[in-house]
C-alpha positions as CSV (number, residue, x, y, z in Angstrom):
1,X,0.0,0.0,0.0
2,X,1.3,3.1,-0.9
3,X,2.5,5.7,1.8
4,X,0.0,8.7,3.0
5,X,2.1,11.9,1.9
6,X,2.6,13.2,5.7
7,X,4.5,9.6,6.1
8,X,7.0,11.1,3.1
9,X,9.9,12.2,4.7
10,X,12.2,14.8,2.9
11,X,16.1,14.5,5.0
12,X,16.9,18.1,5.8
13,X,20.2,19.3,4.5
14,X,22.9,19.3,7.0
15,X,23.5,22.9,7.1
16,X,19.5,23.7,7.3
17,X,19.7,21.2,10.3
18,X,21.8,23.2,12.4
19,X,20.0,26.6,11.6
20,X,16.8,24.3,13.0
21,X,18.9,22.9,16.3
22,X,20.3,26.7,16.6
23,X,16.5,28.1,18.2
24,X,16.9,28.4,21.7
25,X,14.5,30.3,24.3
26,X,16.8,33.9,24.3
27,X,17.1,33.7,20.7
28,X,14.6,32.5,17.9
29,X,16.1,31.7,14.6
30,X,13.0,33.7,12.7
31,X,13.7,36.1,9.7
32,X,11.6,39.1,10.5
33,X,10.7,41.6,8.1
34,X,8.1,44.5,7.4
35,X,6.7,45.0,3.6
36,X,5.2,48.8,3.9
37,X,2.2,49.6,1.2
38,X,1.3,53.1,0.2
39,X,-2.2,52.4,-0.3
40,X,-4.6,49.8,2.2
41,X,-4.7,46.3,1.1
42,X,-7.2,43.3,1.4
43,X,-6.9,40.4,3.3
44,X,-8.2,37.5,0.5
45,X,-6.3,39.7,-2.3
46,X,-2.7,38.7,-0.1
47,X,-4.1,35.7,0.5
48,X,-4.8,34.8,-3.1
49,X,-0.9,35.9,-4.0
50,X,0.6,33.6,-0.6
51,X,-1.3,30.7,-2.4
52,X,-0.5,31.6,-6.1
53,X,3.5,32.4,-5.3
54,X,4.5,31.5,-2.1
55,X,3.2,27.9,-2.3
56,X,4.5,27.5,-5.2
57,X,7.5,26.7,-3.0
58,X,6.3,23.2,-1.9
59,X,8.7,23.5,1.4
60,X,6.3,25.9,2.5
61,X,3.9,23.4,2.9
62,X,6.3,21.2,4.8
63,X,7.2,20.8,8.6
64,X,10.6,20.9,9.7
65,X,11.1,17.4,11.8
66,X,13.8,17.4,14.3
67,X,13.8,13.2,15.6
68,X,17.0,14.4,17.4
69,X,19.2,12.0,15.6
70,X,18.1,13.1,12.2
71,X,16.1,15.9,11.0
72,X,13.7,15.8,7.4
73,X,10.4,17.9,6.1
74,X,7.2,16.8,6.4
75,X,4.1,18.2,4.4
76,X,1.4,19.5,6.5
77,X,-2.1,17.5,6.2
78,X,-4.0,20.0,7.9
79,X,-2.4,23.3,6.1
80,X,-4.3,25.8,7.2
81,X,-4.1,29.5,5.5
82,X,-6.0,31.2,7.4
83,X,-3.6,30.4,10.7
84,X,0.0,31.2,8.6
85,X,-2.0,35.0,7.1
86,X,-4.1,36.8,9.3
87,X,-5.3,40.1,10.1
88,X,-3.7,42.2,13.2
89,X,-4.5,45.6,14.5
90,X,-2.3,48.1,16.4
91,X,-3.6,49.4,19.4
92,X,-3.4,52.7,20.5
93,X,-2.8,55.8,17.8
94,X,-1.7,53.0,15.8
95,X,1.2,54.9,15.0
96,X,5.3,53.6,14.1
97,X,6.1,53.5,18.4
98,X,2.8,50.9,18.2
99,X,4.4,49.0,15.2
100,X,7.6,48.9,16.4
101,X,5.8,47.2,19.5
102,X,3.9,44.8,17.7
103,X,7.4,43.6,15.6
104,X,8.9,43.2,18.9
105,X,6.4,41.3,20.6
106,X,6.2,38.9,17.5
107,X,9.7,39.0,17.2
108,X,10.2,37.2,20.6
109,X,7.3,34.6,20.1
110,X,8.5,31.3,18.8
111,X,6.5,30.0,15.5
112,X,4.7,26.6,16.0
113,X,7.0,23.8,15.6
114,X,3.4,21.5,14.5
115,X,3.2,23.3,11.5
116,X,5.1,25.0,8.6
117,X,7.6,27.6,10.2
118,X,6.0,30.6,8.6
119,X,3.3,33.0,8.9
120,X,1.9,36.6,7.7
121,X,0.4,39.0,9.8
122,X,-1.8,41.9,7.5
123,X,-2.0,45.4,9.2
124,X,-4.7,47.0,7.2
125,X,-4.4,50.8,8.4
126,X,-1.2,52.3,8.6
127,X,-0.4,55.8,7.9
128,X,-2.8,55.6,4.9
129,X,-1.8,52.3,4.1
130,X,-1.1,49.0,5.2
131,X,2.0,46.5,6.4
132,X,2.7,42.9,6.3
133,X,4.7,41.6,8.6
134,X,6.4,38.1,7.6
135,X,8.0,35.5,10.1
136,X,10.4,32.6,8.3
137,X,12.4,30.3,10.2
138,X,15.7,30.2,8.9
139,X,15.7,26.7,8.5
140,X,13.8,27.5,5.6
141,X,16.6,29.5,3.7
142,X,19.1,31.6,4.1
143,X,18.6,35.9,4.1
144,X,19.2,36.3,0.4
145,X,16.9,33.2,-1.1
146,X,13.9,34.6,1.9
147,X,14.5,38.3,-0.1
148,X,13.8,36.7,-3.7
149,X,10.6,34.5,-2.4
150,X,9.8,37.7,-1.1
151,X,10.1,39.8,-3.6
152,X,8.6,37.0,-6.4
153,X,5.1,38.2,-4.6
154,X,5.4,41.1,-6.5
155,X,5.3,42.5,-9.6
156,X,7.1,45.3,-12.0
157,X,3.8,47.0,-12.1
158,X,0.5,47.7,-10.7
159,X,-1.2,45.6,-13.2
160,X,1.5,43.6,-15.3
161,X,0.6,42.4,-18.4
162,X,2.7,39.2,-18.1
163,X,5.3,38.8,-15.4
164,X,8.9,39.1,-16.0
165,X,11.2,36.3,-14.6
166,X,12.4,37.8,-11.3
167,X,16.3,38.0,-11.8
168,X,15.4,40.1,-14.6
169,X,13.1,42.6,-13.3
170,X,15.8,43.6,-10.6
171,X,19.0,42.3,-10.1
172,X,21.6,43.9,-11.3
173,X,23.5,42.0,-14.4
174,X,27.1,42.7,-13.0
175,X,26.1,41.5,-9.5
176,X,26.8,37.8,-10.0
177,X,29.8,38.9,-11.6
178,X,31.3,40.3,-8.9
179,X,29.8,37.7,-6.3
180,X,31.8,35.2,-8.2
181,X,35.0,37.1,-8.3
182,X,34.4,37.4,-4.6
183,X,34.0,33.9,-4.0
184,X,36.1,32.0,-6.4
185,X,38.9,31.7,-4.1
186,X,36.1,29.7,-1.4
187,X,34.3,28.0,-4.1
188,X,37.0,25.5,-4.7
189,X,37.3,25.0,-1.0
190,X,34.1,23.5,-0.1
191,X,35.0,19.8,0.5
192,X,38.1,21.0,2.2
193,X,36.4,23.1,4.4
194,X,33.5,20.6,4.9
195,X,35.9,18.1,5.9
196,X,38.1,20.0,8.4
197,X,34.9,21.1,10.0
198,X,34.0,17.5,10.7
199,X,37.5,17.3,12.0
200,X,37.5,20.2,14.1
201,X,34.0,18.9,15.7
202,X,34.9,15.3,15.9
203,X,37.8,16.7,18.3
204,X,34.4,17.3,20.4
205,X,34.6,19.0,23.7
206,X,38.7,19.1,24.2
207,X,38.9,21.5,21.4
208,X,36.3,23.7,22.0
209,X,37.6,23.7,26.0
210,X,41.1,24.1,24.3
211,X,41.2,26.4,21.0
212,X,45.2,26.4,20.8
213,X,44.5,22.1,19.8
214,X,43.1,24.0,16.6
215,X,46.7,24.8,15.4
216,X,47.1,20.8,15.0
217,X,44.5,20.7,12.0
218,X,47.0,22.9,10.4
219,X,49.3,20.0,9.1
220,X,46.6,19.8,6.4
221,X,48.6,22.5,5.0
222,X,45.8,24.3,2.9
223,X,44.6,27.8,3.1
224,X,41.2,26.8,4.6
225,X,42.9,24.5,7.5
226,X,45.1,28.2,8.4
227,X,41.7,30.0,8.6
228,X,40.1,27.7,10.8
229,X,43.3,27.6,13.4
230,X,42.7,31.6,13.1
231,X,39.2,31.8,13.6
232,X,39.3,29.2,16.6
233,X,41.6,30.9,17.8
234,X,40.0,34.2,18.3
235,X,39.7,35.8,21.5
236,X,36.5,36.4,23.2
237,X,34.9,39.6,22.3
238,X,35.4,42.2,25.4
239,X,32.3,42.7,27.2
240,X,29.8,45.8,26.7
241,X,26.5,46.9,27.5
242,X,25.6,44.8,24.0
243,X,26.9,41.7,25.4
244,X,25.5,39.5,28.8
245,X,23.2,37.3,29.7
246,X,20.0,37.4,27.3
247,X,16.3,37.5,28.2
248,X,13.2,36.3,26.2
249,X,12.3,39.6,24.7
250,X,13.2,41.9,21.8
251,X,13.1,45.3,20.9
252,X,13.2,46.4,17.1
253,X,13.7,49.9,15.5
254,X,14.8,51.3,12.4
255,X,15.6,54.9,11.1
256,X,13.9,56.7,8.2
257,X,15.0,55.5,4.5
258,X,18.3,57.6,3.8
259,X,18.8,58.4,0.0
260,X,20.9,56.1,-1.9
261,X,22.4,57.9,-4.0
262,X,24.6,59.8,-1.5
263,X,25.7,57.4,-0.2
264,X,26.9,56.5,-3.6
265,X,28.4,60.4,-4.2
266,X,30.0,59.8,-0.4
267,X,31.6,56.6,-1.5
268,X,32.8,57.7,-4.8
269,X,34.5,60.9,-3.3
270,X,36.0,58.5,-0.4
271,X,36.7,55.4,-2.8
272,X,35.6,53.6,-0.8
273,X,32.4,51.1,-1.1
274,X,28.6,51.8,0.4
275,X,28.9,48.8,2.7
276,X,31.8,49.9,4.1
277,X,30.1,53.4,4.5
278,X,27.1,52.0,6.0
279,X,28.8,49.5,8.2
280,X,31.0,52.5,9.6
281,X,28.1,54.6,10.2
282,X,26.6,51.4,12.5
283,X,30.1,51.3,14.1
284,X,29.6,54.9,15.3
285,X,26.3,54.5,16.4
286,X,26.9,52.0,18.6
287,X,29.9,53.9,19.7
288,X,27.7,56.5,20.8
289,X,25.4,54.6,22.7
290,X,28.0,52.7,24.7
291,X,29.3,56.6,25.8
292,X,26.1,57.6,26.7
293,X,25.8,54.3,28.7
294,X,29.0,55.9,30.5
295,X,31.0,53.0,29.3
296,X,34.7,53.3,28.5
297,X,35.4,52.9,24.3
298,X,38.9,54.4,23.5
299,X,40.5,51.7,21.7
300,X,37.8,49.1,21.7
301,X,37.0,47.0,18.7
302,X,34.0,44.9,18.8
303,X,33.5,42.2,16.1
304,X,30.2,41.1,13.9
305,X,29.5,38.3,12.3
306,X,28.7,38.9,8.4
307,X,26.6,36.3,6.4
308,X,28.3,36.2,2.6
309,X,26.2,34.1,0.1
310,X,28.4,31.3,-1.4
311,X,26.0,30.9,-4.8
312,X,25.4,33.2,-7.7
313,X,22.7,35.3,-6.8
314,X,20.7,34.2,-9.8
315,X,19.9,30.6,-7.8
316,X,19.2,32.6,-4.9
317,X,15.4,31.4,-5.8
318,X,16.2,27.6,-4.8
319,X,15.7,27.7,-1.1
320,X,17.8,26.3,2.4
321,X,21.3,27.9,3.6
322,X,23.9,28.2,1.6
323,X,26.6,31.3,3.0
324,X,29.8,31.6,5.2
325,X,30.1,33.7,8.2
326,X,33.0,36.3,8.3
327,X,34.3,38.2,11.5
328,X,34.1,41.5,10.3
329,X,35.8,44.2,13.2
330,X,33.8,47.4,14.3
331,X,36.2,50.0,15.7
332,X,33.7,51.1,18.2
333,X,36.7,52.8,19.7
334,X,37.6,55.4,16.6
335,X,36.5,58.6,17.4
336,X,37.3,59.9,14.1
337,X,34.5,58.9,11.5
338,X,36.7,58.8,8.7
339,X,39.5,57.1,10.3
340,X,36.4,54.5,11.6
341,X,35.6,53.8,8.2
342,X,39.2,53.6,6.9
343,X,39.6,50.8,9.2
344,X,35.9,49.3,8.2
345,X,37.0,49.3,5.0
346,X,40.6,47.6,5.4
347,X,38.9,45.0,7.5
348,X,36.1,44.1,4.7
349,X,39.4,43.9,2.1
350,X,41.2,41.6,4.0
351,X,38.1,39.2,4.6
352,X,37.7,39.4,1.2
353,X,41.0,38.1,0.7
354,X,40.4,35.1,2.8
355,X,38.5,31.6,2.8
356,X,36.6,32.4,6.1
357,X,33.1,32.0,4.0
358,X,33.9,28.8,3.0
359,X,35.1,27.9,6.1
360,X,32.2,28.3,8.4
361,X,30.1,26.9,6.1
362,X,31.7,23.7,6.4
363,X,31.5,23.8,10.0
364,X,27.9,24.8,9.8
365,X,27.3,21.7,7.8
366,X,29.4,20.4,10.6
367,X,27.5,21.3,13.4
368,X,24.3,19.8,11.6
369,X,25.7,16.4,11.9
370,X,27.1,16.1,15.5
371,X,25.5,15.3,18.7
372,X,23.3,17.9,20.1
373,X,25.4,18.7,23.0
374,X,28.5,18.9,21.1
375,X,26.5,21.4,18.9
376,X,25.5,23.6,22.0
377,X,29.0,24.2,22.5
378,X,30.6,24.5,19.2
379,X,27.5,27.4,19.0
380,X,28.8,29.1,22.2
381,X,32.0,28.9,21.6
382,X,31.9,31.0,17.8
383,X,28.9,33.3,19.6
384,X,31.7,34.5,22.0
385,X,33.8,35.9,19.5
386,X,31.3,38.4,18.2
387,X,28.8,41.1,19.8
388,X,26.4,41.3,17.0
389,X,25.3,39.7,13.5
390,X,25.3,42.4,10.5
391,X,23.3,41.4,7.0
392,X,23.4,44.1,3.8
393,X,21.4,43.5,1.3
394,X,21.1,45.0,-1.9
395,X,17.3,45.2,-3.4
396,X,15.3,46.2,-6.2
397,X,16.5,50.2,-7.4
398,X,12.6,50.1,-8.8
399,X,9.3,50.5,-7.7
400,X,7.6,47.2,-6.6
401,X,3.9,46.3,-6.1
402,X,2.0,43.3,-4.1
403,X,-1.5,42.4,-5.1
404,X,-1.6,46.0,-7.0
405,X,-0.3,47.9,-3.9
406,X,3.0,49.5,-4.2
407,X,5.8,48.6,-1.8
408,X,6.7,52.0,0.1
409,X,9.4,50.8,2.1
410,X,11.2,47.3,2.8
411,X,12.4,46.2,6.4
412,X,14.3,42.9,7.9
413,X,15.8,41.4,11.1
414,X,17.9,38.7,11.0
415,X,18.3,36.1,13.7
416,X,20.9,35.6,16.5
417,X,22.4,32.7,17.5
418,X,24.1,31.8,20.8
419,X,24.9,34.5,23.0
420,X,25.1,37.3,20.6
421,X,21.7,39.6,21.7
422,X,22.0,42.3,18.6
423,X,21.6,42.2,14.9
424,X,21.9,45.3,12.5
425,X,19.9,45.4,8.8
426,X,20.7,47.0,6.0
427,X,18.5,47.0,3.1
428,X,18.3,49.3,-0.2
429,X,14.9,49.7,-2.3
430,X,14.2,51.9,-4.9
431,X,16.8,54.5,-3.9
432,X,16.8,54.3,-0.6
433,X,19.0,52.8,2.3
434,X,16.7,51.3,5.1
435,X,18.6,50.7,8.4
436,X,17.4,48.6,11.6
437,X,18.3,47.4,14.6
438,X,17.1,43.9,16.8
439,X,17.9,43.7,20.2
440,X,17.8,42.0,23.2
441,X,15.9,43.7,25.7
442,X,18.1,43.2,28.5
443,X,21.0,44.2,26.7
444,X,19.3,46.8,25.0
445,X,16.1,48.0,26.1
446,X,15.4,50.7,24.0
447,X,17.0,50.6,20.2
448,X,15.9,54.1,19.0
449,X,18.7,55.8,20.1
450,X,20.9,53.6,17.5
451,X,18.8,53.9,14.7
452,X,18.5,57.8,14.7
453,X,22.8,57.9,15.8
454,X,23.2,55.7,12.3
455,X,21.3,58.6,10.9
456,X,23.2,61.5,12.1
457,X,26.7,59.6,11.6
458,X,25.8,59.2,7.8
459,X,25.1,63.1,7.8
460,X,28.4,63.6,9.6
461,X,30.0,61.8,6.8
462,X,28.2,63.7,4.1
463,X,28.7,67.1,6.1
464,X,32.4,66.4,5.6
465,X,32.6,65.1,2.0
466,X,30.7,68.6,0.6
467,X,33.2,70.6,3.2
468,X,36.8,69.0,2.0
469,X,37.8,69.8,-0.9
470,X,38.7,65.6,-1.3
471,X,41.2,64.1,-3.6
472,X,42.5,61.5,-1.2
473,X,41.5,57.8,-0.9
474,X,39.8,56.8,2.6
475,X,40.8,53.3,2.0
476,X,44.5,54.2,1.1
477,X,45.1,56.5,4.5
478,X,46.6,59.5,2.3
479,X,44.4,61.9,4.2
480,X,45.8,62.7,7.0
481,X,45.0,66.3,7.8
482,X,41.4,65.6,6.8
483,X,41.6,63.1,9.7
484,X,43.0,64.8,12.2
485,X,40.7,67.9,11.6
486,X,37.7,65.3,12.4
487,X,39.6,63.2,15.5
């Protein structure tokens, strides 16, 4: 007799399986993200275009399974639409304080592990429009894929005559191009990497206990096996008001859309590139808040961890995880913004130099096949080398519309893992730059103060570009009077 489909059993990839094992009570692994509408939209109209588009992803019909010593998908016999998109109201004025609520009240709620790891929540009235707020477990996919299944909701146009493929409405043709520059050095390093990061975690316990051991998996004598003695061996990040014991709660914020294009004329008069702009510009906010916290910063370097997609962004579209993590450094301690983003910038070359991607995706893949204890502490020990988790991604420079409702404003928050309790988002759309900010609550109890400093340290930086008379490069450090006149 032929199996019911709910008895089909899909294995879960091994790198998808440790995003699942990853949830834990102080942080949910949950994608967050706000879609903001110019004009109000109707429930059955996003209903009919979750059906139509987002199901047409048959994972999303799916449970993720974890049987402890293997983990696999499951289609959902009782599916039910009308739990995964519903309607929500804001109380109060109803105003951005209550949304930002809302996101962080849903934001610290896990998803229901019985069903498919997804829902939709519709906000019908919002400053003369509406908002849909998604949650996606990560298991699901990784940031850039969850941005394409996103953004195949919508269309080119109000009412499109036929609908263009997606890569071609949007991305950008020399994007892929330079993603595989990027990555061809890591590419070729996959099975190494995949290998030594089963070595590393077979080692169990005594290395984790004991980093230095790492320097033995160097006899390998490749790139990759040098990378994973450095990153193992990485001191702990120093300890901050951003970094502690984590509660159950978040708090989300996010600063008004800044114009893209100067951050482009800022970059080109720096030579230097947007995300090392906009990563400075975090990098002084937080600065800020930690001296208003009356914390000491002079010389303090805090360290993020960076997700970096490891497939051309034209298969972004195929869904689960498939990106490195890099320990990008945040000079929290710079008080000169353009010496700050000097150092940004140097930091983001020399990752791109290495094989750290590859790396810690093998180890991720790693982690997905080791004993669950052994995965708790492999998870601790890489959360203690950063303070925060930082995602840019680069959108759609066009209007976009969703059930004939054009997309005002785009929004995410990406997930912690371990102990790290803060995640900065940067997004552009249509010629903006969207910055925000997830927190914990014990660490951070109010984010606003972030958000608005990331604001006021990207006009700093565009005060001083239209002042100087600039013929340096930022990235070379030939500009040294122009520093010291900002120190």
């Amino acid at each position: 007799m032929a199996a019911r489909t709910t008895d089909i059993r899909e294995p879960m990839s091994k790198v998808d399986t440790a995003w699942l094992r990853m949830e834990s009570p102080t942080n949910l692994m949950m994608i967050t993200g706000l879609m903001f509408f110019t004009k109000r939209m109707e429930l059955r109209k996003l209903k009919r275009v979750i059906a139509e588009r987002f199901l047409a992803f048959p994972r999303f019909r799916q449970k993720a399974v974890d049987e402890g010593n293997a983990a696999f998908w499951q289609t959902d016999a009782d599916f039910d639409m009308d739990w995964h998109v519903r309607e929500a109201a804001l109380p109060g004025k109803g105003d951005k304080a209550a949304l930002e609520k809302f996101t962080s009240e849903l934001a610290s709620t896990p998803l229901d592990h019985s069903k498919p790891l997804w829902q939709f929540h519709l906000i019908e009235n919002y400053a003369g429009g509406s908002v849909v707020l998604s949650r996606i477990h990560h298991c699901y996919a990784d940031g850039l894929a969850l941005v394409q299944v996103m953004l195949s909701l919508t269309d080119a146009a109000p009412k499109p005559a036929k609908r263009a493929p997606l890569a071609k409405a949007w991305l950008k043709r020399d994007q892929g191009g330079v993603v595989s520059r990027l990555l061809a050095p890591t590419r070729a390093g996959f099975s190494k990497a995949l290998a030594l990061g089963e070595k590393a975690l077979a080692k169990g316990g005594e290395l984790i206990r004991d980093p230095a051991l790492a320097a033995a998996i160097t006899k390998e004598g490749t790139e990759i096996a040098r990378e994973l003695a450095v990153a193992l061996s990485l001191a702990d990040d120093p300890q901050t008001a951003f970094k502690g014991p984590l509660g159950v709660t978040k708090r989300v914020a996010w600063a008004d859309p800044l114009p893209l294009s100067d951050a482009k004329t800022i970059c080109k008069i720096l030579r230097c590139t947007v995300n090392d702009l906009l990563l400075a510009c975090a990098a002084g906010a937080l600065r800020g808040y930690l001296l208003d916290a009356g914390e000491k910063v002079d010389g303090l370097t805090i360290r993020a961890t960076v997700p970096v997609t490891l497939r051309p962004l034209e298969h972004a579209k195929k869904l689960g995880n498939h990106f490195g993590l890099v320990f990008l450094d945040l000079p929290v301690g710079e008080a000169n913004p353009l010496r700050r983003l000097e150092r940004v910038a140097a930091s983001m070359r020399e990752l791109k130099r290495s094989r750290q991607a590859a790396l810690t995706f093998g180890l991720l893949a790693a982690v997905g096949m080791a004993p669950v204890a052994l995965q708790r502490m492999a998870l601790e020990m890489f959360s203690r080398k950063a303070t925060t988790v930082a995602t840019n991604v680069p959108g759609p420079q066009m209007p976009l519309y969703l059930a004939g409702c054009e997309v005002r404003e785009l929004m995410f928050w990406v997930p912690q893992n371990g102990t790290i309790g803060m995640g900065l988002s940067i997004l552009s759309y249509n010629g903006h730059v969207h910055f925000g900010l997830i927190a914990d609550a014990k660490r951070v109890p109010d984010p606003e103060p972030i958000v608005q400093r990331f604001v006021r340290e990207f006009e700093k930086l565009a005060l001083i570009t239209l002042m100087e008379d600039w013929s340096g490069d930022i990235a070379a450090g030939d500009a040294e009077a122009t520093l010291a006149r900002y120190g």
